[in-house]
N, C-alpha and C positions, 0 to 999 in steps of 0.2 A: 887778515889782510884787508887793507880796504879798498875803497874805490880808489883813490888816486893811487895807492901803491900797484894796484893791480893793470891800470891804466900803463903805469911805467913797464911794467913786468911786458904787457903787451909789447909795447915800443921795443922793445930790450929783443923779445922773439918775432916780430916782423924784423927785426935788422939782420937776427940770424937768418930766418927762413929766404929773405930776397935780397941780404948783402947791401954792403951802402950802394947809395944812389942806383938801388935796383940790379947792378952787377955779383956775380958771385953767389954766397949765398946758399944753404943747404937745398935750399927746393925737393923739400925732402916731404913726404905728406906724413909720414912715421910722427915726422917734428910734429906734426900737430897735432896729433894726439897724446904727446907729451904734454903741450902749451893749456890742451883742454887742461887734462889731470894736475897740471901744477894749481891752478887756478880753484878758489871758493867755486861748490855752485852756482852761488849767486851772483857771479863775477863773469862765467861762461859766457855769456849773452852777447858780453862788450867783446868776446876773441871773435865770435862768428858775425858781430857787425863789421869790428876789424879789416876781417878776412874780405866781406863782401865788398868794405870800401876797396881793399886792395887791390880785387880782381881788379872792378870799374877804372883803377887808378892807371893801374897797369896796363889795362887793356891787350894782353896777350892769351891767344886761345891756353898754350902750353900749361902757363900759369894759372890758369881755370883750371884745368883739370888737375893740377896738384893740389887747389885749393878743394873740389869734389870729393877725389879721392881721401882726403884729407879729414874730411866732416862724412864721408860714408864709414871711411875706418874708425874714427872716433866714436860714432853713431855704433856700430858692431862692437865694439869694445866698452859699450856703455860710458865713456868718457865725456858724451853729451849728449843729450835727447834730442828728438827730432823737433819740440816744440821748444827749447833753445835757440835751436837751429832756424827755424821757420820765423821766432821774432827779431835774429839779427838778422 
């Protein structure tokens, strides 16, 4: 996979995890540790910048904490390192 394929892949799982136009939506933090695993390691980086933009985007506490929970369980299930993490 490459970069722009993986870019779409993202798009494709922000629509699932927060639903169009923000409504809806798994808002599941499990999903994300599927989103990591689907992904190249080398492709991880762009999910947890992703996510970061998303919180700021969204700006809702609730959905910080799915997206936490979300990179801590990944992070436990080895699905992403912490220094992934820390560069998105």
């Amino acid at each position: 996979m490459g970069t722009e394929g993986a870019k779409s892949k993202i798009a494709s799982d922000m629509k699932e995890l927060w639903g169009e136009k923000d409504v809806g939506g798994s808002r599941n933090p499990e999903d994300i540790v599927e989103y990591f695993n689907a992904l190249p390691e080398e492709h991880r980086v762009l999910l947890a910048e992703k996510l970061a933009e998303e919180v700021f985007r969204i700006s809702k506490l609730k959905d910080a904490e799915i997206v936490a929970k979300g990179w801590s369980m990944a992070a436990e299930q080895n699905a992403v390192t912490k220094e992934v993490l820390i560069k998105g």
